[in-house]
C-alpha positions in Angstrom: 39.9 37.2 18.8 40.5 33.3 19.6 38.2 30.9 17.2 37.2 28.0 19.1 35.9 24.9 17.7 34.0 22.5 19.5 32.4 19.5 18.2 29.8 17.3 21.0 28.0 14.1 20.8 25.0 13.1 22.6 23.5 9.6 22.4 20.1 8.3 24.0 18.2 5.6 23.8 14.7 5.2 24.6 12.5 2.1 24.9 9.1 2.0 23.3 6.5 -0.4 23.9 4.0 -1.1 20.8 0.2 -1.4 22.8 0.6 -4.7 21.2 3.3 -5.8 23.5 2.2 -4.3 26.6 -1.1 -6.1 26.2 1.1 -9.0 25.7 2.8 -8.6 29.0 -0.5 -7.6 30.8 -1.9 -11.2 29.4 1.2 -13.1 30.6 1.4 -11.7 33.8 -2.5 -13.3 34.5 -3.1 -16.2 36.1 -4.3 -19.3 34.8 -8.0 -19.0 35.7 -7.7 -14.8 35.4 -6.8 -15.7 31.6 -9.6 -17.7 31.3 -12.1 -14.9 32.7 -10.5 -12.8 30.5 -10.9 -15.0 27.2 -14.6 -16.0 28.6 -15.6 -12.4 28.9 -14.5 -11.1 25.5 -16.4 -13.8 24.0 -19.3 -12.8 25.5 -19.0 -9.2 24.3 -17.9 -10.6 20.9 -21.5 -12.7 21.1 -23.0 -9.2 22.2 -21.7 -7.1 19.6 -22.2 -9.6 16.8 -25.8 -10.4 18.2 -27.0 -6.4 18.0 -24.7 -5.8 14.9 -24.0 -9.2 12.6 -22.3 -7.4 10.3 -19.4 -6.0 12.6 -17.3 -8.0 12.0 -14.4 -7.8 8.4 -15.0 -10.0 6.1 -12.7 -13.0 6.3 -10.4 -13.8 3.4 -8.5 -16.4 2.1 -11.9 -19.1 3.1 -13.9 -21.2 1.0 -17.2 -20.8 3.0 -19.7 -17.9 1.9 -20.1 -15.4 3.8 -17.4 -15.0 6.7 -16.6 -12.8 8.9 -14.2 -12.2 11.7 -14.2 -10.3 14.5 -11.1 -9.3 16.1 -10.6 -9.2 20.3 -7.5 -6.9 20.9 -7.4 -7.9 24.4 -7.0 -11.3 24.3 -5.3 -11.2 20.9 -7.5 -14.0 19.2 -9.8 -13.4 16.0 -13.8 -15.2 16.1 -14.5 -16.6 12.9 -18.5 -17.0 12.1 -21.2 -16.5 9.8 -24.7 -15.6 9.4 -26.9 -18.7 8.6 -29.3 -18.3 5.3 -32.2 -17.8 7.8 -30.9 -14.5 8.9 -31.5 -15.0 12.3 -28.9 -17.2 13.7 -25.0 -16.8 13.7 -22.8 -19.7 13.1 -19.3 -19.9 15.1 -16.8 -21.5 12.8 -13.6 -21.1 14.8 -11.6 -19.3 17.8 -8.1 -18.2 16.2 -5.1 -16.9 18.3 -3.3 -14.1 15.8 0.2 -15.2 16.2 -1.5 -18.8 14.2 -1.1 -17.4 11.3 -3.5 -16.2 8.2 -6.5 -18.1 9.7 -8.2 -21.0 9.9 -9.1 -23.4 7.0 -12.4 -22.5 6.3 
């Protein structure tokens, strides 16, 4: 009866792509004007949704104004910043804030 030992290694490595980075390459492989459209039609549904539903958005910290909110648009990666005015029946857009900028804007 022969004992055998044997001893085997097996490395991989696998690449992983967070959704965050793939939208990032999506974004960067756009054109110009195609990143525009892009930007120009999230605001609009981020006027949409915050027209049926003021209240959508978190509430924004870390701001000296009462009563902000922010609304975040994955695709495009950039936060709306904005308020709803003491008559209840308008919204006020305070700012437009790329994510990578940072904690937010100086509100």
């Amino acid at each position: 009866m022969a004992l055998e030992l044997r001893q085997s290694l097996k490395l991989s490595q696998q690449l992983v792509m967070t959704p965050q980075l793939q939208q990032a390459i999506k974004l960067l492989q756009l054109s110009r004007l195609e990143l525009q459209q892009a930007i120009r039609e999230e605001l609009e549904r981020a006027g949409s949704i915050i027209s049926v539903q003021p209240e959508a958005g978190a509430r924004a910290l870390n701001v000296s104004l009462a009563g902000v909110r922010r609304l975040h648009l994955a695709r495009v990666r950039y936060y709306v910043y904005y308020r709803l005015l003491a008559d209840s029946e308008r919204v006020e857009i305070l700012a437009f804030w790329h994510e990578s900028r940072g904690s937010g804007p100086p509100l």
